[in-house]
C-alpha positions as CSV (number, residue, x, y, z in Angstrom):
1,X,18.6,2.1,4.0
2,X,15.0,1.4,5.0
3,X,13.9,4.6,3.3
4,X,15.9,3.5,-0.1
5,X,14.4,0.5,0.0
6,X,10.6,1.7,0.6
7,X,11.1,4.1,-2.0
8,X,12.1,1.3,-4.5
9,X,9.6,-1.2,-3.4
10,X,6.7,1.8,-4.0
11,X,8.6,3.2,-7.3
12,X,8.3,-0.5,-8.2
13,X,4.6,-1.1,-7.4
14,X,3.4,2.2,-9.2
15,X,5.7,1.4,-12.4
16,X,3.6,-2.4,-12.9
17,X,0.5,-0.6,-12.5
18,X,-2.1,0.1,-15.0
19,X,-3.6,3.6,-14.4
20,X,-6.7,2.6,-15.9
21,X,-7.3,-1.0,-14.8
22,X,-9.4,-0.9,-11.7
23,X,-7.7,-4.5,-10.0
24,X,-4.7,-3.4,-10.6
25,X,-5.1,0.1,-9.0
26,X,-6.9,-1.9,-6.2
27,X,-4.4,-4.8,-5.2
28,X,-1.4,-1.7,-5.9
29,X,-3.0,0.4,-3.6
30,X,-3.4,-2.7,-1.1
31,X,0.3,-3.5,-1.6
32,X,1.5,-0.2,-0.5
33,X,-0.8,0.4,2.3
34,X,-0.4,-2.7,3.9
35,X,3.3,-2.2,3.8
36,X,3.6,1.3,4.3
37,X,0.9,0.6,7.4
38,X,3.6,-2.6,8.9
39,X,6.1,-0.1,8.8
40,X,4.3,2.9,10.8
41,X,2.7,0.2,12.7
42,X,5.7,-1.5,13.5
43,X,7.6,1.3,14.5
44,X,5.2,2.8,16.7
45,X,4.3,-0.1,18.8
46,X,7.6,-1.8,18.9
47,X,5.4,-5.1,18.4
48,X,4.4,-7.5,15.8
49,X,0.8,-7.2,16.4
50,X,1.1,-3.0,16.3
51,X,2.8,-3.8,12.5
52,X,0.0,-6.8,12.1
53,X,-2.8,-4.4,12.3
54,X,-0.8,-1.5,10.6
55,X,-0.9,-3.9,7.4
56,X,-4.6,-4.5,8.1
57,X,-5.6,-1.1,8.0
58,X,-3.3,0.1,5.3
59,X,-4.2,-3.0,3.1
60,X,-7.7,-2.1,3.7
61,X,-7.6,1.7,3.1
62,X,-5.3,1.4,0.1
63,X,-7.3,-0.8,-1.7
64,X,-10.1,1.6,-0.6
65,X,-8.3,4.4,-2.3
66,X,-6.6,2.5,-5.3
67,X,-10.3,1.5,-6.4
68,X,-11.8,5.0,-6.3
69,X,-8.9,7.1,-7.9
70,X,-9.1,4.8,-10.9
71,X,-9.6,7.2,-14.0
72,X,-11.9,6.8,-16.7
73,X,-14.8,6.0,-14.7
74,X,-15.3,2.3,-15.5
C-alpha cells in the first residue's frame, strides 16, 4: 500500500509540473526528495529524527537536481 501510494503522490507531483519552469522543477524536485528521503530515512533508522534528516537531505538534493535538469537553459 505504501508503494501505491508513493507512486501516486510522485505520478502526482511530476503531472503539475512545468518542464520548463525553473521554480516549479525546483520546489517538485524538493517535494519528492524530501519525501522519498523521510521514507528511506525513516525506515532505516526506525526514528523520527533518521526520517527528519532523510527529508533534509532529499529536500535539499532534489531541489539541487530539479533546478539543474530544467530544459531550455533559462
Amino acid at each position: 500500500m505504501k508503494r501505491v501510494l508513493a507512486l501516486g503522490l510522485l505520478t502526482a507531483a511530476l503531472a503539475a509540473c512545468d518542464p520548463y519552469n525553473r521554480t516549479d522543477r525546483t520546489v517538485g524536485g524538493a517535494a519528492i526528495g524530501a519525501g522519498t528521503g523521510a521514507i528511506i530515512g525513516g525506515l532505516a533508522s526506525g526514528r523520527a529524527g533518521g526520517a527528519l534528516a532523510g527529508a533534509a537531505i532529499g529536500g535539499v538534493g532534489g531541489a539541487i537536481v530539479g533546478n539543474a535538469t530544467t530544459p531550455g537553459g533559462r
